[in-house]
C-alpha positions as CSV (number, residue, x, y, z in Angstrom):
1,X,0.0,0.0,0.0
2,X,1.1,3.5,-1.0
3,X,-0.1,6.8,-0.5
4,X,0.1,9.5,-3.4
5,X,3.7,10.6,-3.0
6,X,4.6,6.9,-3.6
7,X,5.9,6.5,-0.1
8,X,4.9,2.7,1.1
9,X,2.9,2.7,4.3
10,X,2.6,-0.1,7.0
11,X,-0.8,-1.8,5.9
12,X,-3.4,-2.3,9.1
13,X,-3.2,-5.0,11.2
14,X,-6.6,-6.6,9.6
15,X,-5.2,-6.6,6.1
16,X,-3.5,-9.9,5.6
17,X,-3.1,-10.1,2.2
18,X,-1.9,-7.4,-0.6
19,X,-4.8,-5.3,-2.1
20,X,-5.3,-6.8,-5.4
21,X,-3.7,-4.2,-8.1
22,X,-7.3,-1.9,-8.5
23,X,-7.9,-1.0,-4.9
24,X,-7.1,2.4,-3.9
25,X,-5.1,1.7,-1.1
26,X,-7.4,3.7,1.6
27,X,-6.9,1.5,4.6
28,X,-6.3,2.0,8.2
29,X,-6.4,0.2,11.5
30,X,-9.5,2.4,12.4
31,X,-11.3,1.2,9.8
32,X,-14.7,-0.5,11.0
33,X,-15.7,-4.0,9.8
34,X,-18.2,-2.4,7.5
35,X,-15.2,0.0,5.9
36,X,-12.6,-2.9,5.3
37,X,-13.2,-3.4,1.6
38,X,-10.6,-2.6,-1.5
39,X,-12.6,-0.3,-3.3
40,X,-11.2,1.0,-7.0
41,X,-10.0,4.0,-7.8
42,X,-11.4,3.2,-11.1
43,X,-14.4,3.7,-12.2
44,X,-17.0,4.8,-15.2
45,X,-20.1,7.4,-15.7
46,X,-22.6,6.3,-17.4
47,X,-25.0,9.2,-18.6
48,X,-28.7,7.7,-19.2
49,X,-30.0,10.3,-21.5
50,X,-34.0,9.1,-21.3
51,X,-34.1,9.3,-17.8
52,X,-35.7,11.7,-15.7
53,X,-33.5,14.7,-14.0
54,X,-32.9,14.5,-10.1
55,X,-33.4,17.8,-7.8
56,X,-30.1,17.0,-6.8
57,X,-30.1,20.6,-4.4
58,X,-33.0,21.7,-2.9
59,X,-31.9,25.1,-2.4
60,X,-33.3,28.1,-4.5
61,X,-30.2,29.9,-6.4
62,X,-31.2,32.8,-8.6
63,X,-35.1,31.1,-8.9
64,X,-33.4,28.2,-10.2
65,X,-33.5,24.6,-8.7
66,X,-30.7,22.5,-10.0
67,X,-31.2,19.3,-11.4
68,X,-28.8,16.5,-12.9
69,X,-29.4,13.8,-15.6
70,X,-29.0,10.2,-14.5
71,X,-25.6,9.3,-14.0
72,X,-24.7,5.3,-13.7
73,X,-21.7,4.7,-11.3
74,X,-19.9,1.5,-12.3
75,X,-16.4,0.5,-9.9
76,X,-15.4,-2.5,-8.4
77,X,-15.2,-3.8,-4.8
78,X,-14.5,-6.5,-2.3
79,X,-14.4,-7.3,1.1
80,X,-11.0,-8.2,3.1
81,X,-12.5,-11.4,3.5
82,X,-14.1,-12.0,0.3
83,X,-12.6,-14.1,-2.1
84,X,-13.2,-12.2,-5.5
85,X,-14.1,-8.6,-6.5
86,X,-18.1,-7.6,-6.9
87,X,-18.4,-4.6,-9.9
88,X,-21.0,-2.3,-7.9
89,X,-23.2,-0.6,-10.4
90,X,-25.0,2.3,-8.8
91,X,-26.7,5.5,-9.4
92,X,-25.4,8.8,-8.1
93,X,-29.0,9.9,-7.1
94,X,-29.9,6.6,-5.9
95,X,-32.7,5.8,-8.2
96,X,-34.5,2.3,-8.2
97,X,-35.3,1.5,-12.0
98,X,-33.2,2.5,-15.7
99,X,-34.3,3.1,-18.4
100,X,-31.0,2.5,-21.1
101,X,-30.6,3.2,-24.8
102,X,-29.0,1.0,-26.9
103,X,-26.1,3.3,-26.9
104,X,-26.1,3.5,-23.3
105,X,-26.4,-0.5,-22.5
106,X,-23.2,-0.6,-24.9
107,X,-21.6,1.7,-23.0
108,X,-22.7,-0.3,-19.9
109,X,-21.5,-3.8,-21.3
110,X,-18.0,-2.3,-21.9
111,X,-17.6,-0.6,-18.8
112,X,-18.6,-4.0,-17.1
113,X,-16.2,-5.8,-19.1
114,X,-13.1,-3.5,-18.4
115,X,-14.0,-4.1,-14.5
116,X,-14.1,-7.6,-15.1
117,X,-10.5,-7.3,-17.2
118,X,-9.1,-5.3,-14.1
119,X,-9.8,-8.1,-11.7
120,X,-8.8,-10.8,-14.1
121,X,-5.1,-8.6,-14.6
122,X,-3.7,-10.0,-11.0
């Protein structure tokens, strides 16, 4: 493990194994149970153009409320203990349902498949 100047750091005491070679590296003894997990610094947007907007802010700002498309949030993720990666597909706004084009479940499909290729890499 390595922060971003490159220095290596002493990895916490839970961690008994290297973090496979897409975790960020964010790890330390304080961590609760919950937080141990490798989670990628990599990751893909999707932008599902046929969806809805979200009021992401509440908030009035010059009689405006500010909205944001759909965004898909594709990374990977495992737990210390787990013994493979999971690829964690979510939406930034937390939505429930998606509605994709055929554009957009390409992009999907190859965003999957580079997570896949990430974890298959070690």
């Amino acid at each position: 493990m390595s922060d971003t100047s490159g220095e290596v750091l002493a990895s916490p005491y839970w961690l008994h194994a290297p973090c496979p070679s897409w975790c960020d590296g964010v790890h330390e003894d304080s961590d609760l149970i919950v937080d141990r997990r490798h989670r990628s610094g990599w990751g893909k947007q999707i932008q599902l153009s046929t969806m809805e907007p979200a009021a992401v802010d509440l908030g009035i700002v010059d009689d405006q409320v500010r909205y944001e498309s759909c965004l898909l949030d594709v990374r990977l993720d495992q737990g210390y203990r787990e013994i493979e990666p999971r690829i964690r597909v979510a939406e930034v706004h937390h939505r429930s349902r998606f509605v994709l084009t055929l554009t957009e479940a390409e992009q999907l499909g190859k965003a999957l498949t580079e997570a896949i290729a990430l974890t298959r890499a070690e």
